[in-house]
N, C-alpha and C positions, 0 to 999 in steps of 0.2 A: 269328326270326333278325334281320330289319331290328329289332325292337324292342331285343336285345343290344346290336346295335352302337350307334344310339342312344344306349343308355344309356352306351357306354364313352363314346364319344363328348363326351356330355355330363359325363363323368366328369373327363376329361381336361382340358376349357375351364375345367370349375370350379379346376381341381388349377392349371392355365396364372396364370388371375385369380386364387387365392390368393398364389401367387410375385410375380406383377405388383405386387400389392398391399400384401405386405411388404418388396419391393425398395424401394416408392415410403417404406414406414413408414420403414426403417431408413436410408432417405437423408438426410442431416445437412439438406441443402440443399429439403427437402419441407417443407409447412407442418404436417404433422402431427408431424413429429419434429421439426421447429425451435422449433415451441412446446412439446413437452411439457418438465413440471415433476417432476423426480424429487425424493422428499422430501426426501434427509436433504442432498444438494450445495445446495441451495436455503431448506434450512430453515438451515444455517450463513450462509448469503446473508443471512438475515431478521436473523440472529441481529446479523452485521455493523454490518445497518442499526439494528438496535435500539440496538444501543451508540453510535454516531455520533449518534443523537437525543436518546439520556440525554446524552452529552457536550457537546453545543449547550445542552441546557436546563439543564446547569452550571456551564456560564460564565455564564447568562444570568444566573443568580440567583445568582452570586459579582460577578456584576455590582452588581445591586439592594443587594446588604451592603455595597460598597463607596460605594454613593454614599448608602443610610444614613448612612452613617456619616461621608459626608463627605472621602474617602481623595484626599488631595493629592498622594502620592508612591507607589510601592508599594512600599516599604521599611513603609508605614504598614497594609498588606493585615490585614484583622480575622481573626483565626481562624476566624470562619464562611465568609469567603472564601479562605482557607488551604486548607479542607478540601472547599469544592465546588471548585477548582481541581485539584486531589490526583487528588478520583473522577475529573475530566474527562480527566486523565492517564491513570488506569487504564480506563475506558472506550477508548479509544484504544486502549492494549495489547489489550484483550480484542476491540476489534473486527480488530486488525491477526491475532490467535490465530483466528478465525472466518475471516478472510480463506484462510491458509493453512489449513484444514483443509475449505473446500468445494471447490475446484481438486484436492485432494489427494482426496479421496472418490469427484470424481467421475470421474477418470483410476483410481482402483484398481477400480470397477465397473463402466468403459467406459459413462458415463452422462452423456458431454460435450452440450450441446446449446448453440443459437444464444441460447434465451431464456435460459440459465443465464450465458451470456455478459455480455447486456446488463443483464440484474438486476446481476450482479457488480459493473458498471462503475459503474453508477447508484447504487448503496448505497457502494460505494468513493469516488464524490464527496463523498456527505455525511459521511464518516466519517474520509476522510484529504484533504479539501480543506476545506468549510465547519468542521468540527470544531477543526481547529489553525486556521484562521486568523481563527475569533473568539475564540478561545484566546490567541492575539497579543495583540489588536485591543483586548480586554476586559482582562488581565493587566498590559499592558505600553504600550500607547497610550491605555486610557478616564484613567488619569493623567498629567497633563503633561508629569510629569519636569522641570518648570522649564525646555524648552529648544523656542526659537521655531523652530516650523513642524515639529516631529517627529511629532505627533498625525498632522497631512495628507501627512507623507511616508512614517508608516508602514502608512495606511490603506489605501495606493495599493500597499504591498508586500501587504498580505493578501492584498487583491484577485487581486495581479501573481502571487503562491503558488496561489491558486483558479483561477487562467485557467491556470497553465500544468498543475497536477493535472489541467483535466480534457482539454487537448490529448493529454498523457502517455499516459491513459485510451483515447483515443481511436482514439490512436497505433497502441496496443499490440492494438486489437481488430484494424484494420486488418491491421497487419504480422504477424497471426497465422493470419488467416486462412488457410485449405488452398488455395481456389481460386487465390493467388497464385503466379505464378513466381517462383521463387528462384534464385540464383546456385549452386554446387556449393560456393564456399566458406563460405556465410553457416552460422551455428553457430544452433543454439536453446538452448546451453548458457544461455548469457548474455541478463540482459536489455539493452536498449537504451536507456539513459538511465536514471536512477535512480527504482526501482519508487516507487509513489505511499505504499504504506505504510511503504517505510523511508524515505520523507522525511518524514510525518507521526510516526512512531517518532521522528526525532532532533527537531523540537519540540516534542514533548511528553516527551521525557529531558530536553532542555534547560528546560521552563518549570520539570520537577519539581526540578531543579539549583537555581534561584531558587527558588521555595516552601523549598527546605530552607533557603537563607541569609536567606530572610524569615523562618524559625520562629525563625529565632536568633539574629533582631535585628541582622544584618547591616544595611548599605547596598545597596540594588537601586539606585539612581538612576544609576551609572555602568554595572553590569553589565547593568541595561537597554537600554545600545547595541549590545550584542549581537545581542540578538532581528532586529531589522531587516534588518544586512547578512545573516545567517546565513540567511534566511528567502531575499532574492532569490537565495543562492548556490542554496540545494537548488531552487529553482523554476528555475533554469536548468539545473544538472542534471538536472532531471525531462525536460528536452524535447532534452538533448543525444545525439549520439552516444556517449557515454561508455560502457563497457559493467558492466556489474555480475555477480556470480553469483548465480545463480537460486536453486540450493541444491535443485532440482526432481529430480534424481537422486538425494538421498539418501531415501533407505524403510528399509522394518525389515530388508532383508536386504543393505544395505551393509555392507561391513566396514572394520574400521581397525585400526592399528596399537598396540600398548598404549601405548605412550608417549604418540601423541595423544589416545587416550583418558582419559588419566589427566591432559592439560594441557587438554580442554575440561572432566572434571571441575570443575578446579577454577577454572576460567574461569566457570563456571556458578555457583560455589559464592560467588565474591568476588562477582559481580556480586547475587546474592541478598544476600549481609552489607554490601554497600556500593550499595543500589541507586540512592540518590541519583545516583552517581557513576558508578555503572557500569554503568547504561542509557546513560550519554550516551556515556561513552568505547565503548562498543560499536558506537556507532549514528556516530561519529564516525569509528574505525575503521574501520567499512563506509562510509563514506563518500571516504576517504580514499585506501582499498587500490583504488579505483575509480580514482581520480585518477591515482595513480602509475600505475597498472597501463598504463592509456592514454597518461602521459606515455612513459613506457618504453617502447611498441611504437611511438609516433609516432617516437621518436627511432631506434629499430630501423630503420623503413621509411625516416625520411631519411637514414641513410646507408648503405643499401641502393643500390648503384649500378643504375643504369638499365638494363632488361630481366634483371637477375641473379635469382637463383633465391631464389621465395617460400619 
């Protein structure tokens, strides 16, 4: 009889430490579930980073062709470096497609972790900070342009692009976290300052906008002055309040209305037939509909009279 109970006894402790033990597993904030690595949210993670490394080693060697070659202006860009330029663009896209497809996998298998987190961030640096802004650097500044002190003023905007991606980065781990108190108003619809891939998205629509007027024997040397200011705009919207949409709601069981359906159709279809052009106007757009959107709600709220209804 004392041997029964014992044995329940012992039964129970075990049955007690097994719940103890997967409570501790399944706690985000434990070291055994902060570290684990689920394959496939983390294999698109690698995936990320791979493309961001082909894209650095891109430029580097559309680098080396050009100064083979001797290239004083980059209206004079060689078709070798034409065309490592081009992939370094499509890398880019294809790391920005890996980007949204590990967040997204690992929210539909409930397979969020802290280390899936910081991998993220850490391949997103290289990929949409170091990526585009040797992409600048090498493109747009390793040529003189014939104009005194642009080289060092725009090396200093790469840079100024790099530092604020990885603030951005940073930002966003922070202000995402769970452990955090929120306000009852604050929304997670919206990102907070503009995501680090659509701002390496619209430099790299933009460099591929020049490569097209380099293939065709255009002038770069004035559309050159672009790259610069346009670089510190997105690098300060990277670290501002501004808010952006996320796009994190739509899955495969949202629904829509045919008409908008049938005008992203064909949204999708011009921008494939004219991608030169309509990468950047998209990424511009999103860039833009940010702007007003917040210019509008400031101007909302100031002439909102004092303690009147939110």
């Amino acid at each position: 009889m004392n041997f029964s109970r014992r044995k329940s006894d012992d039964a129970r402790s075990s049955a007690a430490d097994s719940e103890a033990d997967l409570a501790r597993r399944e706690d985000p904030y434990h070291v055994t579930q902060a570290s684990r690595i689920y394959i496939l949210p983390n294999l698109m993670t690698a995936g990320n980073l791979c493309c961001g490394f082909v894209a650095i080693t891109l430029c580097i060697n559309a680098n080396y062709d050009m100064r083979s070659a001797a290239v004083k202006v980059a209206s004079d860009l060689t078709p070798e470096a034409i065309a490592h330029f081009k992939w370094a663009v499509w890398m880019i896209f294809a790391a920005a497609g890996f980007d949204a497809l590990d967040g997204r996998l690992a929210r539909m298998g409930g397979r969020e972790s802290l280390f899936g987190a910081e991998f993220d961030s850490l391949a997103d640096v290289v990929s949409f900070g170091i990526a585009p802004a040797l992409m600048v650097f090498f493109l747009i500044l390793s040529p003189t342009q014939g104009y005194p002190g642009f080289r060092e003023v725009g090396a200093f905007l790469s840079f100024f692009y790099l530092l604020c991606a990885a603030i951005r980065l940073a930002r966003f781990n922070v202000i995402t976290n769970p452990l955090l108190h929120r306000d009852a108003k604050d929304s997670s619809k919206d990102f907070v300052g503009l995501p680090v891939p659509a701002a390496a998205g619209t430099v790299a629509a933009l460099v591929l906008a020049l490569l097209h007027l380099a293939k065709n024997n255009r002038d770069l040397q004035h559309w050159a002055l672009i790259l610069p200011p346009l670089l510190a705009l997105i690098a300060v919207l990277m670290i501002s309040t501004v808010r952006y949409p996320s796009g994190k709601q739509v899955d495969l069981q949202t629904r829509t209305k045919p008409t908008t359906f049938v005008v992203l159709v064909l949204i999708v279809g011009l921008v494939i037939l004219f991608k030169e052009v309509g990468f950047l106007g998209c990424a511009l757009g999103y860039i833009f509909f940010g702007l007003i959107r917040h210019w509008r709600r400031w101007r909302v709220a100031r002439a909102r009279p004092a303690g009147g209804p939110v």
